[in-house]
C-alpha positions in Angstrom: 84.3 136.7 82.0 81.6 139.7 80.9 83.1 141.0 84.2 86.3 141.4 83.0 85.0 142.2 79.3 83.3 145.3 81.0 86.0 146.7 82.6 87.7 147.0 79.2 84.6 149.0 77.7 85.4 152.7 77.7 82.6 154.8 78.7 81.4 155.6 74.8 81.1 151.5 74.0 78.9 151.0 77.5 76.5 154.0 76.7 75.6 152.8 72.5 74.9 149.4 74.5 73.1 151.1 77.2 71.4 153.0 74.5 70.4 150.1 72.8 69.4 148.1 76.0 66.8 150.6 76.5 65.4 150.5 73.1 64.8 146.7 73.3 62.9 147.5 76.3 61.0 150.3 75.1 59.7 148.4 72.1 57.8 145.9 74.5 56.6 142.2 73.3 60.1 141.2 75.0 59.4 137.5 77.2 59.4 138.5 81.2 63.0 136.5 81.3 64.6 138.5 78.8 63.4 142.0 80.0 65.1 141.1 83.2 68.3 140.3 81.4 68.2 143.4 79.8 67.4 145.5 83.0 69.9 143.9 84.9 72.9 144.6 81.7 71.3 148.3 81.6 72.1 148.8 85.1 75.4 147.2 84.9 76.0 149.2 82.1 74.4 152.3 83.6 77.5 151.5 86.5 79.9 151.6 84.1 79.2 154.5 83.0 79.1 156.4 86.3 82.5 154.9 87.0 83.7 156.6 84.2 82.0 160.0 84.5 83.1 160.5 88.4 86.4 159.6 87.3 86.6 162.2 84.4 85.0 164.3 87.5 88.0 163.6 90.0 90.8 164.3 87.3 89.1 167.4 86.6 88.8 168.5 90.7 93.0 167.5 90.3 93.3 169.4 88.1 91.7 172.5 89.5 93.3 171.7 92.8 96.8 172.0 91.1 96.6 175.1 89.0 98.1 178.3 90.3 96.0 181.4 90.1 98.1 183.0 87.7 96.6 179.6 85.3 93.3 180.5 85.8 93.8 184.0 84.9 95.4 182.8 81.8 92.2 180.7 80.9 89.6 183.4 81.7 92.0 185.5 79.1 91.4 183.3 76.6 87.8 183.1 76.7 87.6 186.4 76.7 89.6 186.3 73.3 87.2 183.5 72.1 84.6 185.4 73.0 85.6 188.8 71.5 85.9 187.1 67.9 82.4 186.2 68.2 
């Protein structure tokens, strides 16, 4: 079931409990038993995260792959206006 529960977190609600996973285990005292927990869930939830970074990665590479040069142009034109206003 925490299977499926993780596939449903998006990639902000995996790294606050990553986050938080890491504290626990920075602050010590923690029983041998439960560290482990916790490392295990922090790399879980350090996969989780990954998943969702190289996917952001791959739609990005798409997207890339399917612009014509005249839409790059276009881009580079507007940062040059962004940066001009600076």
């Amino acid at each position: 079931m925490a299977a499926k529960r993780d596939e449903q977190l998006s990639y902000e609600a995996a790294r606050e409990e990553l986050l938080e996973v890491v504290r626990q285990l920075e602050s010590g005292g923690l029983p041998l038993e439960k560290s482990l927990a916790l490392w295990e869930r922090g790399e879980e939830l350090a996969q989780i995260c990954q998943t969702w970074l190289d996917g952001a990665r791959a739609r990005l590479a798409a997207r890339r792959a399917t612009e014509s040069p005249d839409d790059a142009d276009d881009e580079d034109d507007a940062d040059d206006e962004l940066e001009d206003a600076d």
